[in-house]
PAKE-351260 format. One line per 4 residues: their letters; for each residue y, x, z of C-alpha. Coordinates in nm, 2 decimals, m for minus. Each point is the difference from the previous one (the first is absolute). Example, Ala and Ser with C-alpha at 12.3 -4.5 7.8 and 13.67 -1.06 7.14 Angstrom:
2
as = m0.45:1.23:0.78 ~ 0.34:0.14:m0.07
END
This chain:
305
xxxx = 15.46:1.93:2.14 ~ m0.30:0.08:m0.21 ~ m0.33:0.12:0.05 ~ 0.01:0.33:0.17
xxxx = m0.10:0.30:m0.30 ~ m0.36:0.09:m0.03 ~ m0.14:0.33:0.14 ~ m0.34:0.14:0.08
xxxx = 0.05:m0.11:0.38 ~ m0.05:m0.37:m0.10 ~ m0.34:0.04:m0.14 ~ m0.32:m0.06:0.22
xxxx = m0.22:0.29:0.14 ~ m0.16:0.24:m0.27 ~ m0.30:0.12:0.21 ~ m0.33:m0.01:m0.13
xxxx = 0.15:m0.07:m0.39 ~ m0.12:0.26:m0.29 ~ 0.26:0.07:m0.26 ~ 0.03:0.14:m0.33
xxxx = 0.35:0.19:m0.13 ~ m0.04:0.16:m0.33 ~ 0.24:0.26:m0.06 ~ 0.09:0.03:0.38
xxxx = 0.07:0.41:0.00 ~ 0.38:m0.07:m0.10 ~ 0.24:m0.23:m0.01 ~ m0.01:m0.40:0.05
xxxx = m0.39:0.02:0.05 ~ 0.03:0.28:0.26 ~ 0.26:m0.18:0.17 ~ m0.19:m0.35:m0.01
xxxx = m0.31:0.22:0.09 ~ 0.16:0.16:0.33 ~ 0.09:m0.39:0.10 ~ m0.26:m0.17:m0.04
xxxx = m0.14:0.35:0.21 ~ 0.25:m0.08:0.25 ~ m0.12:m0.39:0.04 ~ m0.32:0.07:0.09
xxxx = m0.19:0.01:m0.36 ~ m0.27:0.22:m0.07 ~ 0.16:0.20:m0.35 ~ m0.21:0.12:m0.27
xxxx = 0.24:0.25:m0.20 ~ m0.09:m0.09:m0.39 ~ 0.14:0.33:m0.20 ~ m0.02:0.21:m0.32
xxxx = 0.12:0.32:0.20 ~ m0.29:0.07:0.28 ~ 0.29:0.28:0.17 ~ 0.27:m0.25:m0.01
xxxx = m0.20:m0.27:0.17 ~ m0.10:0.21:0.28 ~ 0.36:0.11:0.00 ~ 0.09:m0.38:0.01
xxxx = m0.25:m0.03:0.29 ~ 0.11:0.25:0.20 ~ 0.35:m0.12:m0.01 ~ m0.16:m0.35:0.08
xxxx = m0.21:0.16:0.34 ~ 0.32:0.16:0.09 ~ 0.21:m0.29:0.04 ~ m0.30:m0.21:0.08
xxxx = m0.27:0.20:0.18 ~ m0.23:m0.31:0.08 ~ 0.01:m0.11:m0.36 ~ m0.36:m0.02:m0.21
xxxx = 0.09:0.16:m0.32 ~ m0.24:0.10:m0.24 ~ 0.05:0.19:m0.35 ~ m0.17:m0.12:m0.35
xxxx = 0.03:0.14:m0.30 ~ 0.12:m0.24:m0.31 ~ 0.15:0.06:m0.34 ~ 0.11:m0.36:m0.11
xxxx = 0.04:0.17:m0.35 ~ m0.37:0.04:m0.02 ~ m0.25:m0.27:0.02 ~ m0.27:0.21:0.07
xxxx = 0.18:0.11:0.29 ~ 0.09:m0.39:0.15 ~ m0.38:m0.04:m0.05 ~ m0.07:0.33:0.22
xxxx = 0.22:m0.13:0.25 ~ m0.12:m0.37:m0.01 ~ m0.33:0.12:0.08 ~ 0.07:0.26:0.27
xxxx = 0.22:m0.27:0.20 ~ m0.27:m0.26:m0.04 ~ m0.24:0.21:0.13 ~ 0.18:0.10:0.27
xxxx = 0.18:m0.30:0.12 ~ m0.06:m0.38:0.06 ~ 0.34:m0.14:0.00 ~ 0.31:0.02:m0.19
xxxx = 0.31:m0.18:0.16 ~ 0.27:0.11:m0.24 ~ m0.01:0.16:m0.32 ~ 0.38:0.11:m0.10
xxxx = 0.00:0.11:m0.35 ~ 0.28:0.21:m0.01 ~ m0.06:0.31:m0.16 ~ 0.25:0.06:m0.34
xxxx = 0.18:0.22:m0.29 ~ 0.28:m0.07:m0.12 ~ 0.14:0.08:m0.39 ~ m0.19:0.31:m0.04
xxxx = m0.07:0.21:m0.35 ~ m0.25:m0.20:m0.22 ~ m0.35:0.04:0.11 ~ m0.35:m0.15:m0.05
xxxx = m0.24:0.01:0.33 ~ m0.34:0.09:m0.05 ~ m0.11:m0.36:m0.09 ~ 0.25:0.00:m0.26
xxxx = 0.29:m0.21:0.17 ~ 0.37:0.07:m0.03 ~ 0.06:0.20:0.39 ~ 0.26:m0.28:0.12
xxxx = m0.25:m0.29:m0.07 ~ m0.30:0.19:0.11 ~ 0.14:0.14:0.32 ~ 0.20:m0.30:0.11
xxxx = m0.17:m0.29:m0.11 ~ m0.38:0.06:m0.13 ~ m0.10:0.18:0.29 ~ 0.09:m0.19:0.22
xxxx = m0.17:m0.34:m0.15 ~ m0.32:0.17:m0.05 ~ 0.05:0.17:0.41 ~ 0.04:m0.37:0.10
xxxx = m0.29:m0.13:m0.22 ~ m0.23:0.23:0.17 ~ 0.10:m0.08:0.37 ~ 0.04:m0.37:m0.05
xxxx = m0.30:m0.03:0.16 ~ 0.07:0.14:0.32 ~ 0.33:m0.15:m0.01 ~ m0.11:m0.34:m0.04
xxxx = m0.23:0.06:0.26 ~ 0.23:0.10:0.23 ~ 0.18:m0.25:0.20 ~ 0.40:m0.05:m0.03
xxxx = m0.01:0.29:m0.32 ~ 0.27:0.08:m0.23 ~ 0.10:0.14:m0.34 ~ 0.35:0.19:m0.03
xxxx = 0.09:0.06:m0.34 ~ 0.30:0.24:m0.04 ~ 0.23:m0.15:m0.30 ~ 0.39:0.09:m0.04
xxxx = 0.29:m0.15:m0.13 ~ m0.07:0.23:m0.32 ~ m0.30:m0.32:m0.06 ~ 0.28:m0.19:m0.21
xxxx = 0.09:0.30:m0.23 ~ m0.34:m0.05:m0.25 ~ m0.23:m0.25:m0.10 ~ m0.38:0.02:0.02
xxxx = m0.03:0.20:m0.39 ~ m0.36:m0.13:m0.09 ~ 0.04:0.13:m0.29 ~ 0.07:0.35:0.11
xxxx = m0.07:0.04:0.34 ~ m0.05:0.39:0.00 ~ 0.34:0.07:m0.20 ~ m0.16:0.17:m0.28
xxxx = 0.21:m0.15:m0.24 ~ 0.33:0.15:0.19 ~ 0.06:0.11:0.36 ~ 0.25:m0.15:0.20
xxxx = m0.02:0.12:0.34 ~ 0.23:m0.28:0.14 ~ m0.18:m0.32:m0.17 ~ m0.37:0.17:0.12
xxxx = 0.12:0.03:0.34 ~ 0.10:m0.35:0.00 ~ m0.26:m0.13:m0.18 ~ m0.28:0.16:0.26
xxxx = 0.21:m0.14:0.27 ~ 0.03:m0.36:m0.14 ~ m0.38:0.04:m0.02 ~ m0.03:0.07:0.40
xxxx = 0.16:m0.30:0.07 ~ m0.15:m0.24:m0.25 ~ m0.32:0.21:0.18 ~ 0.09:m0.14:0.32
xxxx = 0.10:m0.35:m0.11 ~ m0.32:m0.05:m0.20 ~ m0.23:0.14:0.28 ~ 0.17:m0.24:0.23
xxxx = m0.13:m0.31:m0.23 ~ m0.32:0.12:m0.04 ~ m0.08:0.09:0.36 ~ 0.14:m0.40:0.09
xxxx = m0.20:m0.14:m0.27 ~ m0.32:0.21:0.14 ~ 0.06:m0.13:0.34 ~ 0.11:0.37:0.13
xxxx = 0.27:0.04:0.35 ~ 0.06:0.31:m0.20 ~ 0.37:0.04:m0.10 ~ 0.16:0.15:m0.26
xxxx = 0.36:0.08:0.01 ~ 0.23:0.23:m0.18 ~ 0.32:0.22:0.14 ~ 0.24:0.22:m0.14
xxxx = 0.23:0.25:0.16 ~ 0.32:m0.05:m0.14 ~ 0.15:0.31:m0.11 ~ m0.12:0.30:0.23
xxxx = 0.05:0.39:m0.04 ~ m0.32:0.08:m0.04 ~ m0.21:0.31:m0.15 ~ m0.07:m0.27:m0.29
xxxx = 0.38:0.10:m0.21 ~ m0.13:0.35:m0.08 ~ 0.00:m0.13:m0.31 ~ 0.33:m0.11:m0.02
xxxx = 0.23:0.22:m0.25 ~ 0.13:0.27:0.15 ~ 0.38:m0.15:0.03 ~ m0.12:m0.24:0.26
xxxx = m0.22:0.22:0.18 ~ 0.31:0.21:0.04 ~ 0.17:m0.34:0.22 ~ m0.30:0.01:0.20
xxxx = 0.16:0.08:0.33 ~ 0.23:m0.32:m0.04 ~ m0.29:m0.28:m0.07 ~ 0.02:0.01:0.40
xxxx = 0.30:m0.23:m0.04 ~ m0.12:m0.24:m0.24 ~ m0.41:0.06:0.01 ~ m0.22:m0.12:0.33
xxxx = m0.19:0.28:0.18 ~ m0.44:0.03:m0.12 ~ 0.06:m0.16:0.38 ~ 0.20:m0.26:m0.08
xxxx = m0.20:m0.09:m0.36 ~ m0.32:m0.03:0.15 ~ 0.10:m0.30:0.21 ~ m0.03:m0.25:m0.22
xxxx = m0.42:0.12:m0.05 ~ 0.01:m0.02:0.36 ~ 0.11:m0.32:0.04 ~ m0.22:m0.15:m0.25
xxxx = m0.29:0.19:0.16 ~ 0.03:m0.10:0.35 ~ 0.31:m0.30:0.02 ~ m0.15:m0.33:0.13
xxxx = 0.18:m0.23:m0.22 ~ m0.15:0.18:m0.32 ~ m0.19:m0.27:m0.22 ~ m0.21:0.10:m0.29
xxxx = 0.20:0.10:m0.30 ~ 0.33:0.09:0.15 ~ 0.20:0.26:m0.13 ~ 0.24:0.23:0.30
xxxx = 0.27:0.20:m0.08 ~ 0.34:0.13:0.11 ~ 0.27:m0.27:0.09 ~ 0.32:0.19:m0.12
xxxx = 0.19:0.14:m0.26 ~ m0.17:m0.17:m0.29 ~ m0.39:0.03:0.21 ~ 0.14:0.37:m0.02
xxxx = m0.06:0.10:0.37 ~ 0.01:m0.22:0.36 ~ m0.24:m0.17:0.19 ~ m0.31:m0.12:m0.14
xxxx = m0.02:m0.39:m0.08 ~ m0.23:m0.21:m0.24 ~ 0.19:0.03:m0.40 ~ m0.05:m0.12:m0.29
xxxx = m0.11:0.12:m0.40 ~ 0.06:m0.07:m0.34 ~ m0.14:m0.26:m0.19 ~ m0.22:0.21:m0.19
xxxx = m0.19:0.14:0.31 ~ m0.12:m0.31:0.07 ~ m0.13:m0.14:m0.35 ~ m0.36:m0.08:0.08
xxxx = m0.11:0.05:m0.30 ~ 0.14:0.32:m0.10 ~ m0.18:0.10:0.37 ~ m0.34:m0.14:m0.08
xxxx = 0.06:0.21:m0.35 ~ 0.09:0.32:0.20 ~ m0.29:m0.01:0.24 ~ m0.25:m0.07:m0.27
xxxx = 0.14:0.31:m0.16 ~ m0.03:0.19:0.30 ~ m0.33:m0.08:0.07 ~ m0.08:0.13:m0.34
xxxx = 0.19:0.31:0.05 ~ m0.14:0.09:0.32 ~ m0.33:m0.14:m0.02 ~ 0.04:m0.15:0.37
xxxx = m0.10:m0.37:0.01 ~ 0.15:m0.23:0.25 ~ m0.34:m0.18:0.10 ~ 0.13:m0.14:0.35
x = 0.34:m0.11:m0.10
END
C-alpha cells in the first residue's frame, strides 16, 4: 500500500496566514485562490483585470462566505505596475505567508511590454522575480513563508537565449514560452540557495500543472481550439492543475527546492507528488547568470537573499 494521495485536507490550519495569488481571476490561480479561501487563508486577489477579480471574489464569497478576500490591481507585464503593487501591499500589510506566482500567457502574437521585454518573458517570468524581490522582506520576516513558482513541462522546450532573450532576431512563440518558463523554475531553485545561504526559513519551491484546459490555449491555432470540448478526456480540470501549487504551498513534507507536479500520464494529470527537471534547470551557473540578468532587467536587487 502506499502513501495515501495528497489533498488540501492534509495540510494544517490556514487561519491567520496572508497570501498572495497573482493572476487568481481565472483559471489555476482562481482555483488555488478559492482553496487556500476555503482553508482558512486570508486571499489577496493579485490581477490585471480589476472587474474580473471582483468577479473572481464574488464567486470566492459565494462558495466561501467567511473567506477574507481582498482585490489588488497588478500587471506583471509592467514593472511600474509590480512596484505600485509592492508598495500598496507593504503599506497595508505586515505579513505575507505564501506568495504563489502563478499568473501566465501562453504563445501569444509577438509583443514588446512597456519596458521593452518580449510579452511571454515579461509576463511569466520578470514580473514575477522583481514582485518577489520587492516582498522578500516581509516574506523573510514572516515565519514558516513560501515562494511558489509556476513552471510547466513546456521548461524543457528552450534554453535560456542570452543572446536574444527578447526574440528580436526571430519569434518563436513555442521556444519563448519555454524559455520564460525554464526561467521560473531555475527562479525558484536559485532563490531556494540563496535564501539557505542567507540563513532564511523562507522556501522556495516550484509546481507545474501538468496539462490543464485552461483560458491560457487561446492562442493555440484554431484546429485545436476546434477539439476543445475533448481535452476533458485527456487534459486535468484548472481544478485538478492547481493541485500540485497547492501541495507545494501548504504540504508538510515540502522541503526547500522541491518541484510538485502531476503523477500520471507522463506528469500529464493525477495527484500532486514531488517531480523532477531537466538537467539544464538546475545548472547553477547558468542560474546565477539568469538572476544577474534579471536584476539588471528589472532593476530589483535581491539585498536580503
Amino acid at each position: 500500500m502506499g502513501l495515501k494521495p495528497w489533498t488540501i485536507d492534509q495540510a494544517p490550519p490556514q487561519a491567520g496566514r496572508l497570501a498572495v495569488v497573482t493572476g487568481a481571476n481565472i483559471g489555476l490561480g482562481l482555483e488555488t485562490a478559492k482553496a487556500l479561501a476555503g482553508a482558512g487563508c486570508a486571499v489577496v486577489l493579485a490581477c490585471r483585470n480589476p472587474a474580473k477579480a471582483e468577479a473572481a471574489k464574488a464567486q470566492i464569497l459565494a462558495q466561501h462566505p467567511k473567506a477574507s478576500v481582498e482585490c489588488m490591481a497588478l500587471d506583471l507585464s509592467s514593472l511600474r505596475s509590480v512596484r505600485h503593487f509592492a508598495q500598496t501591499f507593504l503599506q497595508r500589510h505586515q505579513r505575507l505567508d505564501l506568495l504563489i506566482n502563478n499568473a501566465g500567457i501562453m504563445m501569444p502574437p509577438y509583443s514588446l511590454s512597456e519596458d521593452g521585454f518580449e510579452s511571454q518573458l515579461a509576463a511569466n517570468y520578470l514580473g514575477h522575480f522583481a514582485l518577489t524581490g520587492l516582498l522578500l522582506p516581509l516574506l523573510t520576516a514572516t515565519l514558516g513563508a513560501r515562494v511558489v513558482s509556476l513552471s510547466s513541462l513546456a521548461h524543457k522546450w528552450s534554453p535560456i537565449q542570452f543572446d536574444d532573450l527578447q526574440f528580436k532576431k526571430g519569434y518563436d512563440k513555442r521556444l519563448a514560452y519555454g524559455q520564460s518558463k525554464l526561467a521560473c523554475l531555475m527562479f525558484a531553485y536559485e532563490l531556494q540557495r540563496r535564501l539557505s545561504q542567507a540563513g532564511h526559513d523562507t522556501l522556495s519551491v516550484a509546481a507545474h500543472p501538468g496539462v490543464s484546459a485552461t483560458n491560457l490555449f487561446q492562442h493555440l491555432p484554431k484546429v485545436v481550439q476546434v477539439f476543445a470540448p475533448l481535452t476533458s478526456l485527456v487534459f486535468q480540470s484548472a481544478e485538478g492543475g492547481a493541485q500540485p501549487s497547492l501541495y507545494a504551498a501548504l504540504g508538510t513534507d515540502i522541503q526547500g527546492g522541491d518541484y510538485c507536479g502531476p503523477h500520471a500520464m507522463g506528469e500529464m494529470r493525477g495527484h500532486p507528488i514531488k517531480v523532477g527537471s531537466n538537467r539544464r534547470s538546475r545548472d547553477t551557473a547558468t542560474a546565477a547568470k539568469l538572476w544577474a540578468v534579471s536584476e539588471d532587467l528589472t532593476g530589483v536587487r535581491y539585498l536580503s537573499a
